[in-house]
N, C-alpha and C positions, 0 to 999 in steps of 0.2 A: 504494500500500500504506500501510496506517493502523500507526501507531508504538503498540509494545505498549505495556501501563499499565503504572506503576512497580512496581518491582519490591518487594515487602511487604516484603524484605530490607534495605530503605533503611535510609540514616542514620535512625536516630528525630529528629534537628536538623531535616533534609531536608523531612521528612517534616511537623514543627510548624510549618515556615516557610512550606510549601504551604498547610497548614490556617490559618493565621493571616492569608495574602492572601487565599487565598478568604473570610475572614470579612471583612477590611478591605472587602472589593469591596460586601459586599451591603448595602444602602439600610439608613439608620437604625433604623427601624421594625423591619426583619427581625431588623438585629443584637442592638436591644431584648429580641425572641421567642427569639430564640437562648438571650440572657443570664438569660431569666426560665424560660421553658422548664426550662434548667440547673436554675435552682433548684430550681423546682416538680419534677422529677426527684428530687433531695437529699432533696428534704422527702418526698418517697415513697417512696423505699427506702434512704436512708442514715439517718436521723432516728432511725426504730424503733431501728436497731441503736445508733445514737450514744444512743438514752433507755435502753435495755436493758443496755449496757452501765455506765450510769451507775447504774441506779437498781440494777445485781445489784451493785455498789460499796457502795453507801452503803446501799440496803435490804434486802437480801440476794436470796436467789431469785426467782424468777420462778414464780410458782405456777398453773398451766391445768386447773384441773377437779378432778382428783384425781393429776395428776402434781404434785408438790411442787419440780419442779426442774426448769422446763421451761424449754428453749432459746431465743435468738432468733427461732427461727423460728416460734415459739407465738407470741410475741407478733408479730411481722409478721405471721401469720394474724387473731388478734383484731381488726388493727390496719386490715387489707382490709377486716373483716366492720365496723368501726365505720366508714368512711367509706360503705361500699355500705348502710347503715344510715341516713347523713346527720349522722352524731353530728357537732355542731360541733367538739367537743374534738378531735376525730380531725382533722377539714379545716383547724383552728389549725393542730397539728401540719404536717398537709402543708401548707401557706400558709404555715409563720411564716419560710422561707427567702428567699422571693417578695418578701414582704411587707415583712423586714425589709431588702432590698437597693432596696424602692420607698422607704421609710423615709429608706435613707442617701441617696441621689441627690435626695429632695427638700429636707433639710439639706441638703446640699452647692448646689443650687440656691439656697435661701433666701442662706446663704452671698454664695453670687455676686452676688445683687441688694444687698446690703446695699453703702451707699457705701464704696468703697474695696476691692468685692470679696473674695474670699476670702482674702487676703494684711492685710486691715486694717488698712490705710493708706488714708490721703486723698490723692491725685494733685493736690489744692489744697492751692495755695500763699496 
């Protein structure tokens, strides 16, 4: 007899520590896919709402056609039709999370080759 799956009632601890070995286990490359995946995610549906949010702050509404006060979710729809479109500005937007975490990793890289490593010290004496 096969042992039943965890119970969804778990510790939420339990339950990040399973998902964080399973993630240590899989090969570099995947973990890479996972990490950038994530982003590229963000930058698709968290972004609009992080720019929509910012810009009804500072610019005021949100304006769709002849609605003057149109919600988030006007602009996530706008925001589908300009990537299914091809509009660059639009796939910055979705890219710029991706991009900007390719960005850190290769500073931090550069970093590391530099003598003395990312700590900036010389090990010569």
């Amino acid at each position: 007899m096969s042992t039943p799956p965890p119970s969804l009632r778990a510790d939420p601890r339990e339950r990040f520590e399973r998902l964080r070995e399973r993630y240590t286990e899989l090969p570099r490359p995947q973990r890479a896919g996972v990490v950038y995946g994530a982003a590229l995610l963000f930058g698709l549906l968290v972004m609009p709402f992080l720019i929509w949010v910012a810009g009804s702050r500072v610019l005021g509404a949100y304006t769709h056609g002849q609605n003057t006060h149109a919600g988030p979710l006007a602009l996530l729809s706008d925001y589908f039709v300009g990537l299914m479109h091809g509009s660059a500005v639009f796939w910055v937007v979705a890219a710029g999370p991706a991009v900007l975490l390719l960005l850190v990793r290769l500073f931090v890289a550069l970093l590391r080759g530099l003598p003395g490593g990312a700590s900036g010290r010389d090990d010569e004496d």
